[in-house]
OpenMM code with the backbone's topology and positions (N, CA, C; nanometers):
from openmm import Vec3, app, unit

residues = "UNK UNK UNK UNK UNK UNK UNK UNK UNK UNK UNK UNK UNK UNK UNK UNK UNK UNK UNK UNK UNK UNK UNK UNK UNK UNK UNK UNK UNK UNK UNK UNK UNK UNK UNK UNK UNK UNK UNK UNK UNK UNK UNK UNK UNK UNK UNK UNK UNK UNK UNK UNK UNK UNK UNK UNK UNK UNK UNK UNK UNK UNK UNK UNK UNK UNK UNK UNK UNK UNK UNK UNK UNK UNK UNK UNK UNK UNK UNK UNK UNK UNK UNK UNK UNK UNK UNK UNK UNK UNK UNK UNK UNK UNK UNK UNK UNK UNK UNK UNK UNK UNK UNK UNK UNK UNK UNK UNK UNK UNK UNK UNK UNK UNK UNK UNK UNK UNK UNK UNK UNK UNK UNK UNK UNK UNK UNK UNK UNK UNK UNK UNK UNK UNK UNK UNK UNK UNK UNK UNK UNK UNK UNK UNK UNK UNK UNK UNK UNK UNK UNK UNK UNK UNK UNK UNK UNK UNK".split()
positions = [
    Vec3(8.7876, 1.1337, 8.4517),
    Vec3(8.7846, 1.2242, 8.3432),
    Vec3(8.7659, 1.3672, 8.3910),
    Vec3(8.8294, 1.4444, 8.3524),
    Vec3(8.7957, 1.5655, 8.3511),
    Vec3(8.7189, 1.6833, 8.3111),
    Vec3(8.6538, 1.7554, 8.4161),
    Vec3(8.4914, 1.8097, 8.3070),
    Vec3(8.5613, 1.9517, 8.2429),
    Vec3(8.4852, 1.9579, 8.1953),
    Vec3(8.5184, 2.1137, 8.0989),
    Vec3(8.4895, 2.2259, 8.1902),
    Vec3(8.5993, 2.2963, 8.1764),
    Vec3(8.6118, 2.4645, 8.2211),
    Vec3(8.4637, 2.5244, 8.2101),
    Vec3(8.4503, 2.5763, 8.2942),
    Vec3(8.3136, 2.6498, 8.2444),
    Vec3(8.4251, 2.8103, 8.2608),
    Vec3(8.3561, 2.8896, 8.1362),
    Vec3(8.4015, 3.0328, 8.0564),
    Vec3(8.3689, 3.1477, 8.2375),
    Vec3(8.4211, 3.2131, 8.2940),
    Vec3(8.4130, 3.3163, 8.4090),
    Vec3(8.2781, 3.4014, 8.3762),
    Vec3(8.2591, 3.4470, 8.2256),
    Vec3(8.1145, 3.5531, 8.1986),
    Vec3(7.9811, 3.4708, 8.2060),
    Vec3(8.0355, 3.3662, 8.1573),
    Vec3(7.8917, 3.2621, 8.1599),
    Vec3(7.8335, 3.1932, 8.2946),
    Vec3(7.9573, 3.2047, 8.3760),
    Vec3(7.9173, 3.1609, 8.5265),
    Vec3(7.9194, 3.2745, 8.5830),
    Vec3(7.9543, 3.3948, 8.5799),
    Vec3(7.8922, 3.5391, 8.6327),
    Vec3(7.7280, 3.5517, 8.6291),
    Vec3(7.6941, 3.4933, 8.4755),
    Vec3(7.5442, 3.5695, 8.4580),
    Vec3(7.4806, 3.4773, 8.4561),
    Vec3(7.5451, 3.3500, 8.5109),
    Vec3(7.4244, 3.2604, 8.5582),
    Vec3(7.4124, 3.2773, 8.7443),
    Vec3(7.4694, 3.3485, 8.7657),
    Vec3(7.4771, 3.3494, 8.9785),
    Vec3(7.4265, 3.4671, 8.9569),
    Vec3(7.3720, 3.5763, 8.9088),
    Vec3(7.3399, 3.6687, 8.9032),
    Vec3(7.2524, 3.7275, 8.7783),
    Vec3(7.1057, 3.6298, 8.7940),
    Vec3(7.0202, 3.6465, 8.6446),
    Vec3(6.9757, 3.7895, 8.6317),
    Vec3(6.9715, 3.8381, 8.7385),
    Vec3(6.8784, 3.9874, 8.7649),
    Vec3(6.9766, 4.1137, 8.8173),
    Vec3(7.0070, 4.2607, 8.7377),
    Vec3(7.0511, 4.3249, 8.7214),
    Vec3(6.9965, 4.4064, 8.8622),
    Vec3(7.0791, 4.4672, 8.9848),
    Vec3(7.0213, 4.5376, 9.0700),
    Vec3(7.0742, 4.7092, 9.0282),
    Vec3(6.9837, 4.7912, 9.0500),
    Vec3(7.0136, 4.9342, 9.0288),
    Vec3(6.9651, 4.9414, 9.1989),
    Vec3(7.0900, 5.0973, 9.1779),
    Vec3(7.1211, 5.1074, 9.3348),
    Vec3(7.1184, 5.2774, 9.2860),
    Vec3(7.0682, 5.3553, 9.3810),
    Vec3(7.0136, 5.5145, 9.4126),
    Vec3(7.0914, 5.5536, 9.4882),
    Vec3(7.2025, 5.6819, 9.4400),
    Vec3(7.2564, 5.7086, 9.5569),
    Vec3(7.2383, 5.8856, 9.6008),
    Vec3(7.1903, 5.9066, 9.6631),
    Vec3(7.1118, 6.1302, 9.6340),
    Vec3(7.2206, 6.1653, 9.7163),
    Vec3(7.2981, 6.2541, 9.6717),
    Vec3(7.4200, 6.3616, 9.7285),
    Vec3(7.4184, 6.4336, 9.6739),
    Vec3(7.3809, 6.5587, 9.7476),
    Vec3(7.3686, 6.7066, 9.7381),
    Vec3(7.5270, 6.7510, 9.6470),
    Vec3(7.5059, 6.8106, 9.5803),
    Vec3(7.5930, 6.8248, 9.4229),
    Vec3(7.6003, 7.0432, 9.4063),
    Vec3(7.7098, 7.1102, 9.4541),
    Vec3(7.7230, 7.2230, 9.4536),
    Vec3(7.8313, 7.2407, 9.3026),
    Vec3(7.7776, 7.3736, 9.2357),
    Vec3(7.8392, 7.4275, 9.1227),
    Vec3(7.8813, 7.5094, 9.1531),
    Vec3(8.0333, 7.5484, 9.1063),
    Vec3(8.1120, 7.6729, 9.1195),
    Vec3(8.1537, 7.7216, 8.9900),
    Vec3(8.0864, 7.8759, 8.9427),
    Vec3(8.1453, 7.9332, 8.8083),
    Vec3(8.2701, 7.9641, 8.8614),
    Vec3(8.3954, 7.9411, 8.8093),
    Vec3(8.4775, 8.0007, 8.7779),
    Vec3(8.5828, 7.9738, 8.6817),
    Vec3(8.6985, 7.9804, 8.5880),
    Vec3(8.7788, 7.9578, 8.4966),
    Vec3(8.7199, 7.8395, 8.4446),
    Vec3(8.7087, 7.7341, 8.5133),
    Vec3(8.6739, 7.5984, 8.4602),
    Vec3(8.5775, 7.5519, 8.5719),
    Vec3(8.4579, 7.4392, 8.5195),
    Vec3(8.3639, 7.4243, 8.5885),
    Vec3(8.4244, 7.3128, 8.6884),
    Vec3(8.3269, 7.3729, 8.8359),
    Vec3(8.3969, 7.3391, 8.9330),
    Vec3(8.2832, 7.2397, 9.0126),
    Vec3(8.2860, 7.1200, 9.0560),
    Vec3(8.1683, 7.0083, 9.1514),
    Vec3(8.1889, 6.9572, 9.2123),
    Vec3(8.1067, 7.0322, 9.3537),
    Vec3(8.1794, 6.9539, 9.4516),
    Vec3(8.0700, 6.8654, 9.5114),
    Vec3(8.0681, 6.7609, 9.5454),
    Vec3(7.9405, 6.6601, 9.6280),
    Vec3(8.0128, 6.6441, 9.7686),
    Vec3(7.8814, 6.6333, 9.8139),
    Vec3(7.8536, 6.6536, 9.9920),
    Vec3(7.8315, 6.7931, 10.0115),
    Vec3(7.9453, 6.8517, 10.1176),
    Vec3(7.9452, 6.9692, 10.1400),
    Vec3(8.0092, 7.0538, 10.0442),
    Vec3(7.9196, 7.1855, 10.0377),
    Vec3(7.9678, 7.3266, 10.0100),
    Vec3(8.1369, 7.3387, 10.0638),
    Vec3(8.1919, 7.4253, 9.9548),
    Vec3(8.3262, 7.4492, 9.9815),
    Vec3(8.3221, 7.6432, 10.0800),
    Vec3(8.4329, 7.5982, 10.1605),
    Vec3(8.3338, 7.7309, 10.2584),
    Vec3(8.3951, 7.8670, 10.1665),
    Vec3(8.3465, 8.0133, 10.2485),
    Vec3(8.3259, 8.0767, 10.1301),
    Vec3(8.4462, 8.1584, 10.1811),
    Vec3(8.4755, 8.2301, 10.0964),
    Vec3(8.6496, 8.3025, 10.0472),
    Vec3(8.6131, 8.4642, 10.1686),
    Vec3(8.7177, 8.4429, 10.2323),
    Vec3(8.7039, 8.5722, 10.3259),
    Vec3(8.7375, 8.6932, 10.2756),
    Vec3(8.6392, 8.8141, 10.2616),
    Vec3(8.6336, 8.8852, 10.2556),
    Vec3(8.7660, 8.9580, 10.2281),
    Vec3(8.8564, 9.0627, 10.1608),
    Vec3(8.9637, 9.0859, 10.1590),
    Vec3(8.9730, 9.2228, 10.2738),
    Vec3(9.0175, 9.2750, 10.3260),
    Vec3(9.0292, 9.4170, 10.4521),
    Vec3(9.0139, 9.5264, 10.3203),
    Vec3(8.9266, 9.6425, 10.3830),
    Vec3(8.9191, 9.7682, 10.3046),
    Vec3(9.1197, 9.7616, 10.3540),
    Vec3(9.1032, 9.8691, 10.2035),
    Vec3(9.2820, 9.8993, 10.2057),
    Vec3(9.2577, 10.0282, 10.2657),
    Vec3(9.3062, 10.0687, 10.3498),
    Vec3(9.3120, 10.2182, 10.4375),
    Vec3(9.3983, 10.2781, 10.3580),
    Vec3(9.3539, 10.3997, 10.3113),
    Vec3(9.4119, 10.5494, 10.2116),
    Vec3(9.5597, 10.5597, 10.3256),
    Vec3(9.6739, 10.5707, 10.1951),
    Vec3(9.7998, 10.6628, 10.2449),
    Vec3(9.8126, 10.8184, 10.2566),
    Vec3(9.8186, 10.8333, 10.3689),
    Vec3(9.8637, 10.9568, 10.3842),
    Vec3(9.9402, 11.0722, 10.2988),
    Vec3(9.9236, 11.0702, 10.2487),
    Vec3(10.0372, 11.1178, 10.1320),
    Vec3(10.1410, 11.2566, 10.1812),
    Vec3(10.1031, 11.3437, 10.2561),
    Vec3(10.1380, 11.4063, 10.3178),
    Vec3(10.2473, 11.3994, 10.4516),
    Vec3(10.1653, 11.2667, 10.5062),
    Vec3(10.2942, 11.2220, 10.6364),
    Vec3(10.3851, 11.1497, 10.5433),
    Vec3(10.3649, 11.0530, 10.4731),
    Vec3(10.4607, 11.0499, 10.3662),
    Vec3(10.6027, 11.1216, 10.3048),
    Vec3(10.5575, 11.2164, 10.2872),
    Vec3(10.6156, 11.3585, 10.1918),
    Vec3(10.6984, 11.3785, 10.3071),
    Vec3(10.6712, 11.3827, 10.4319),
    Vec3(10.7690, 11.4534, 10.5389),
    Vec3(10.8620, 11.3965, 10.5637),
    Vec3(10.8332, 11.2591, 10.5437),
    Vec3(10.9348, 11.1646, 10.6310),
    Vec3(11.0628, 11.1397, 10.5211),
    Vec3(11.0063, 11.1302, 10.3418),
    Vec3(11.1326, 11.2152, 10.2834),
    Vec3(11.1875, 11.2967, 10.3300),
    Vec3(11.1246, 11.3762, 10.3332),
    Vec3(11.1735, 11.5386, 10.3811),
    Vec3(11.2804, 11.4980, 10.5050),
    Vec3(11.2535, 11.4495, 10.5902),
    Vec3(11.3397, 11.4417, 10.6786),
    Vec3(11.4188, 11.3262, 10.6677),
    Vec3(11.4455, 11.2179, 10.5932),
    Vec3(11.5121, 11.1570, 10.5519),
    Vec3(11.6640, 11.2363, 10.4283),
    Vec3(11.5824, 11.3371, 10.3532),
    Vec3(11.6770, 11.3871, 10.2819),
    Vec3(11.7404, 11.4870, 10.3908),
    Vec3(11.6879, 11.5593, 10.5104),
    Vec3(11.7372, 11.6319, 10.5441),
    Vec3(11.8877, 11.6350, 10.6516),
    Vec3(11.8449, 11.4561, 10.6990),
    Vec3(11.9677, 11.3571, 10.8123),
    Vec3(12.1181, 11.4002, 10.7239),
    Vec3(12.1055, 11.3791, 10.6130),
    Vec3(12.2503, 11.3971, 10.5631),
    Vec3(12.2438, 11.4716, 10.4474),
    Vec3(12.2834, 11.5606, 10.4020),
    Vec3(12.2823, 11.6331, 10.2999),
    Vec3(12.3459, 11.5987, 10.1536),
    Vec3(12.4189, 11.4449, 10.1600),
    Vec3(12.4843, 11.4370, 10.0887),
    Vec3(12.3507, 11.3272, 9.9910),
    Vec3(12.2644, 11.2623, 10.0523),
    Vec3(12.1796, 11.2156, 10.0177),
    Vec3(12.0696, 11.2826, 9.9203),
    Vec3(12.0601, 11.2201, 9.8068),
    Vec3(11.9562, 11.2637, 9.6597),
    Vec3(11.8592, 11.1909, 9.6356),
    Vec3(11.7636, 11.2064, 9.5778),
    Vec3(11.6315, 11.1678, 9.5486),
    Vec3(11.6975, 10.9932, 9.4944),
    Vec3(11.7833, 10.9760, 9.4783),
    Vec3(11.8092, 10.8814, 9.4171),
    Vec3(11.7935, 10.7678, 9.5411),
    Vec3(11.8935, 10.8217, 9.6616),
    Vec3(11.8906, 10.7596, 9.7393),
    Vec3(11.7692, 10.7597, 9.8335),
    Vec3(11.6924, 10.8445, 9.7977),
    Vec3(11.5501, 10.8358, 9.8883),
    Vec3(11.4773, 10.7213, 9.8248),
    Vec3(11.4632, 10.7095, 9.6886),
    Vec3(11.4042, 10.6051, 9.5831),
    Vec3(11.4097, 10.4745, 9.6334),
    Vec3(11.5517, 10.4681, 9.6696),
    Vec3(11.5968, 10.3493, 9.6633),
    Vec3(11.5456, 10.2588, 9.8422),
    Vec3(11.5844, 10.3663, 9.9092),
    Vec3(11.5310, 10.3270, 10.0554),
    Vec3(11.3553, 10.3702, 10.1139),
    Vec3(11.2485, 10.4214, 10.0182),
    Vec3(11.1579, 10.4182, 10.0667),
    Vec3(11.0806, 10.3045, 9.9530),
    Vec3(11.1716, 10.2826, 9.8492),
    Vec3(11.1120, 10.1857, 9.7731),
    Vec3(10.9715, 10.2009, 9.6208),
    Vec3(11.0596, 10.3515, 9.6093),
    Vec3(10.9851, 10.4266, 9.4817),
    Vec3(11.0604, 10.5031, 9.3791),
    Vec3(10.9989, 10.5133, 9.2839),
    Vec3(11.0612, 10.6026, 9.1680),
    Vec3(11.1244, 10.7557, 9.1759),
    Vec3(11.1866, 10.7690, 9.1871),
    Vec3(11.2664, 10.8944, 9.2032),
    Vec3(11.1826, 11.0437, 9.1211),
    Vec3(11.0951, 10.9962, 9.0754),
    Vec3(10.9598, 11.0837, 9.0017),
    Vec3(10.8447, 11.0909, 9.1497),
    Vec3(10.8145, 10.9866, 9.2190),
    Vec3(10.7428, 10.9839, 9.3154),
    Vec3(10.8072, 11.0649, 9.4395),
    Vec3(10.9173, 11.1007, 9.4351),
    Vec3(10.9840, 11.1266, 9.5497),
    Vec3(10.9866, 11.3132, 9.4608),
    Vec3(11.0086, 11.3205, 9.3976),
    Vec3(11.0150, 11.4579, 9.3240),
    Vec3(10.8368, 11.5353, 9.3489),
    Vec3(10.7636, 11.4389, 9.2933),
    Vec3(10.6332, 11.4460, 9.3639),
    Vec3(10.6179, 11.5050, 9.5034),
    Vec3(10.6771, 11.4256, 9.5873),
    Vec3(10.6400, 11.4550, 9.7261),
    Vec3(10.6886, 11.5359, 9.8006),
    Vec3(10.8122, 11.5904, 9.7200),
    Vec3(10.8709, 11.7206, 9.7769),
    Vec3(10.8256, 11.8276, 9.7172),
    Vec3(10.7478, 11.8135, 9.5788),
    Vec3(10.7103, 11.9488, 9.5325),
    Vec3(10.5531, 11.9591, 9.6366),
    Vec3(10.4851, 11.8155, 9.6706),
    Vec3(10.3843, 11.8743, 9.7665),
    Vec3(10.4416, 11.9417, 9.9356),
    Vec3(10.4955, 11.9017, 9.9804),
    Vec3(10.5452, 11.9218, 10.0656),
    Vec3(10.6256, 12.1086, 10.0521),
    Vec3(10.6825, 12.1537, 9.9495),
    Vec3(10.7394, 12.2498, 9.9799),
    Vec3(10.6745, 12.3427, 9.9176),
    Vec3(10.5501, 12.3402, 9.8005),
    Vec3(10.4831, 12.4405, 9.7785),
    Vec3(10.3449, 12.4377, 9.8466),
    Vec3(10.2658, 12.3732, 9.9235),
    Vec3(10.1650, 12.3976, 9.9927),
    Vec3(10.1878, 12.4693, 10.1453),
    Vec3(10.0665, 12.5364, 10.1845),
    Vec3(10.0862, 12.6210, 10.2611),
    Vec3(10.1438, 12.4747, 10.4067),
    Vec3(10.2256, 12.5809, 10.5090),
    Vec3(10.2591, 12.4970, 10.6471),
    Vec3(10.1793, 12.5087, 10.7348),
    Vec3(10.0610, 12.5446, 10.7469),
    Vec3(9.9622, 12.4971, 10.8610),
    Vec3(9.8753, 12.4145, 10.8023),
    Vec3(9.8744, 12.3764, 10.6531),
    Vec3(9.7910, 12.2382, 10.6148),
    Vec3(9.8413, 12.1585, 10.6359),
    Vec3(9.9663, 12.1358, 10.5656),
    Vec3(10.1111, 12.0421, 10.5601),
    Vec3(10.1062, 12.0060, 10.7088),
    Vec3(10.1020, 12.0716, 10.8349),
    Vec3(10.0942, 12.0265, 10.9441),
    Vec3(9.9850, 11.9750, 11.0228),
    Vec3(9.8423, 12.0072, 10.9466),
    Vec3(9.7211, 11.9533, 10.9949),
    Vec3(9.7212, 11.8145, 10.9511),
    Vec3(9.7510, 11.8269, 10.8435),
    Vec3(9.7248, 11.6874, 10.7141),
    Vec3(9.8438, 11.5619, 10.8145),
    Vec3(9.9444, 11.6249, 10.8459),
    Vec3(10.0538, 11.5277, 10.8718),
    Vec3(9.9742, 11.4210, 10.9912),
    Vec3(9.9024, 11.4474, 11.1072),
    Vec3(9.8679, 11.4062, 11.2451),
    Vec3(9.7187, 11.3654, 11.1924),
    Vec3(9.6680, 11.3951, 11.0581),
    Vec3(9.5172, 11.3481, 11.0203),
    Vec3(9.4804, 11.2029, 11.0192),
    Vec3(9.3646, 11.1539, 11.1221),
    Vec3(9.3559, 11.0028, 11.0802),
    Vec3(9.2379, 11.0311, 11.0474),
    Vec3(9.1732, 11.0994, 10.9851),
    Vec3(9.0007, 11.1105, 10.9201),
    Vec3(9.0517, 11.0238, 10.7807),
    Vec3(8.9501, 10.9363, 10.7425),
    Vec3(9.0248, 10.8461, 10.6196),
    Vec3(8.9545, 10.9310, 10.5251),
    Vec3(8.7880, 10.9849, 10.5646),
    Vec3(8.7637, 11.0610, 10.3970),
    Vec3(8.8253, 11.1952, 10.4102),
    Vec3(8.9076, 11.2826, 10.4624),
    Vec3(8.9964, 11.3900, 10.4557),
    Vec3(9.1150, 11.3341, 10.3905),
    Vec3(9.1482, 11.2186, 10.4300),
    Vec3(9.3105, 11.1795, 10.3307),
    Vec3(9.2249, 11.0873, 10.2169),
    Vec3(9.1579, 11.0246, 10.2172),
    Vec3(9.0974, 11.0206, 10.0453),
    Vec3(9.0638, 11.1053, 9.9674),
    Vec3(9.0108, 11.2207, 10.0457),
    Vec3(9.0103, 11.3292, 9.9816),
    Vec3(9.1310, 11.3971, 9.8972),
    Vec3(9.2124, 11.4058, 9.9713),
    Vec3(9.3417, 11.4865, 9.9780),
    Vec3(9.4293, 11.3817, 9.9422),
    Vec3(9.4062, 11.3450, 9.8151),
    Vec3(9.4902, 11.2080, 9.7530),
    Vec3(9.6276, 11.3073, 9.6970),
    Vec3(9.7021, 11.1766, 9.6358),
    Vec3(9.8177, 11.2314, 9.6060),
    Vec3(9.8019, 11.3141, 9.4915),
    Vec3(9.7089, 11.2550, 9.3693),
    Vec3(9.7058, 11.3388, 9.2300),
    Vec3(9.6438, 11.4486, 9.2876),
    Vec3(9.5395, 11.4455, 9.3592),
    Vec3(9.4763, 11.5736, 9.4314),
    Vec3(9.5357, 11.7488, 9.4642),
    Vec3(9.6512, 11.6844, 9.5838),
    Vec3(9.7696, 11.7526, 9.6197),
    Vec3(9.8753, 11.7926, 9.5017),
    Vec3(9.9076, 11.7185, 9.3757),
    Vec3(9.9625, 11.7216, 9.2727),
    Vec3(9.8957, 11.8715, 9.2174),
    Vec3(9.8082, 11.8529, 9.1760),
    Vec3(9.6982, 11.9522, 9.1071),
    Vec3(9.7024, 12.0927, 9.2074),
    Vec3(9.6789, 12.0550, 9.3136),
    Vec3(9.6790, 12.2219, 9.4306),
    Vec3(9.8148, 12.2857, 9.3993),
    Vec3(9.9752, 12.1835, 9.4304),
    Vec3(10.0254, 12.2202, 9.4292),
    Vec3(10.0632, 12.3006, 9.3023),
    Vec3(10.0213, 12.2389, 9.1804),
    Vec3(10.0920, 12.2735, 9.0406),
    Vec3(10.0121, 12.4478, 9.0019),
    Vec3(9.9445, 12.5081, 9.0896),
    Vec3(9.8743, 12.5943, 9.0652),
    Vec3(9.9381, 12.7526, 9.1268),
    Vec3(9.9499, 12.8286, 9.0432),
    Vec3(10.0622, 12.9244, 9.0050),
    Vec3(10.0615, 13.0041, 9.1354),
    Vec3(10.0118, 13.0751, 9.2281),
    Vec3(10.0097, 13.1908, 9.3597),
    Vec3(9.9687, 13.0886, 9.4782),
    Vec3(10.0518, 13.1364, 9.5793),
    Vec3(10.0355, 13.0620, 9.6908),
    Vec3(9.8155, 13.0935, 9.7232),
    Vec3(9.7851, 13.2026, 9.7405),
    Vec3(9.6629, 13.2480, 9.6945),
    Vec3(9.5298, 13.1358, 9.6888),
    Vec3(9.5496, 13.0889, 9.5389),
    Vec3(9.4905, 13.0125, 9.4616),
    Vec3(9.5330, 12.8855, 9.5217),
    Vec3(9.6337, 12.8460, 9.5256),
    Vec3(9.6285, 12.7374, 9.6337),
    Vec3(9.5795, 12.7219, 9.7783),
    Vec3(9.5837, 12.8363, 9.8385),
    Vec3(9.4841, 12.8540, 9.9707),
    Vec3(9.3506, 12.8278, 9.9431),
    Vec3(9.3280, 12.9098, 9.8331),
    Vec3(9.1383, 12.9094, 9.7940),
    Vec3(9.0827, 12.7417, 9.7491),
    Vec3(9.1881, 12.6551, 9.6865),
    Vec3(9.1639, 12.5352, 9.6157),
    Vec3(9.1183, 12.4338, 9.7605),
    Vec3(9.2254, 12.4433, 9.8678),
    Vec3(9.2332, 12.3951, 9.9819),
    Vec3(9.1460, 12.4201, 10.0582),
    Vec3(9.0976, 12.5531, 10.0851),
    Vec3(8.9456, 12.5989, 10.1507),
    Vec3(8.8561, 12.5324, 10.0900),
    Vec3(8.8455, 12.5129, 9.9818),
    Vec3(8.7164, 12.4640, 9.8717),
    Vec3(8.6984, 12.3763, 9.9336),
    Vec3(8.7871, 12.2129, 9.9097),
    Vec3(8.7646, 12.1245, 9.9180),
    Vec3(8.7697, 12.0676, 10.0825),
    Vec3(8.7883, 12.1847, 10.1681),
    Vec3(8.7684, 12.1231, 10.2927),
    Vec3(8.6242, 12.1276, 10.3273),
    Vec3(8.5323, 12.2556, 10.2821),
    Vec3(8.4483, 12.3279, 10.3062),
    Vec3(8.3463, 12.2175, 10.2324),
    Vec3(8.3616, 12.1138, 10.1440),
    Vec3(8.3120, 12.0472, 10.0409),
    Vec3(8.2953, 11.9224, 10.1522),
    Vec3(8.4268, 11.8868, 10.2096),
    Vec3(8.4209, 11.7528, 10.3507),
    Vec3(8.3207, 11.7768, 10.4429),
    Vec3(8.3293, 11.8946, 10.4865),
    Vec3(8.2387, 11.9410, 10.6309),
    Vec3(8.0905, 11.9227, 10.5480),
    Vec3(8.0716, 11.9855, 10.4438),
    Vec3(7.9203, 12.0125, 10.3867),
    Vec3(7.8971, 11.8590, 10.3644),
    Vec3(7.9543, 11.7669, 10.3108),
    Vec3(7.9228, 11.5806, 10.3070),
    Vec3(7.9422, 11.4692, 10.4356),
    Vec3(8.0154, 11.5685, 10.5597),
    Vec3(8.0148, 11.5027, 10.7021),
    Vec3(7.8708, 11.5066, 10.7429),
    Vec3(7.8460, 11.6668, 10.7623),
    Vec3(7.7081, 11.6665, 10.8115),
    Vec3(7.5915, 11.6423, 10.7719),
    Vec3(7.6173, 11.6320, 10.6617),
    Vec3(7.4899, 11.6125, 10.5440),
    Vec3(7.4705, 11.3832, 10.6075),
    Vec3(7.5649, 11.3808, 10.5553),
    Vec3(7.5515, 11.2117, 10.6124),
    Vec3(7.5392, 11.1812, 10.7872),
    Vec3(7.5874, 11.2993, 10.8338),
    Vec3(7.5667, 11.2718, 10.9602),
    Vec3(7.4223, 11.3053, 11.0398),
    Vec3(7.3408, 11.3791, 10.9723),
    Vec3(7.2265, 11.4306, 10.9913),
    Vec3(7.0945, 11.3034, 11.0079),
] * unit.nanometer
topology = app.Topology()
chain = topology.addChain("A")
for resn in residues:
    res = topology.addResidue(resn, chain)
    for name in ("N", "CA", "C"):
        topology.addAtom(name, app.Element.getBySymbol(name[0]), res)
């Protein structure tokens, strides 16, 4: 004769009368960002630093139009736009700095690697000197703000 099936749950929880709990401790890191982020075990390593962006020259810039428009004459702001990879307003920019500021700045500024003299001497900066009516007043604007560098070199350098 054949005995009866015994049911799989009823012979589970008779081989196993007593319930075991089991502890498991892993270090558990939170990350704020967009959506919550958990990582267990190790820390996720940390995001490298991005490089200070080093100030453009704006001035060596301006020249190298300058002498780009000057290789062929048949060449227009259009075509400067297009091969330095800017707006033909930016390039109008850089020739009005370039041809109304005085030529012994224009030539100091060009060979300058001081980064707070060319942060200084940003592009809207140069915009503003240049847009200012007597060569004069543009000398005096340019004295100012050099005289303003030297007085915050030494002052920090002290």
């Amino acid at each position: 004769m054949k005995q009866p099936s015994k049911w799989l749950p009823e012979w589970d929880t008779k081989r196993t009368p007593k319930t075991t709990i089991v502890q498991l401790l892993v270090r558990m890191y939170k990350y704020r960002t967009k959506y919550a982020r958990i990582v267990f075990g190790e820390p996720l390593p940390e995001k490298p630093m991005p490089p200070k962006a080093t100030p453009k020259n704006i001035i060596a810039e301006a020249l190298k139009v300058k002498t780009f428009l000057a290789e062929e004459p048949q060449r227009t702001f259009r075509h400067a736009s297009q091969h330095f990879k800017v707006s033909k307003a930016r390039i109008s920019q850089l020739m009005k700095i370039v041809d109304v500021l005085p030529e012994d700045f224009v030539a100091y500024m060009e060979h300058c690697r001081d980064e707070t003299m060319i942060r200084r001497f940003s592009g809207k900066t140069l915009l503003r000197i240049a847009g200012l009516e007597s060569p004069k007043q543009r000398q005096e604007a340019i004295s100012e703000l050099m005289e303003e560098i030297e007085v915050s070199l030494t002052a920090s350098g002290a």
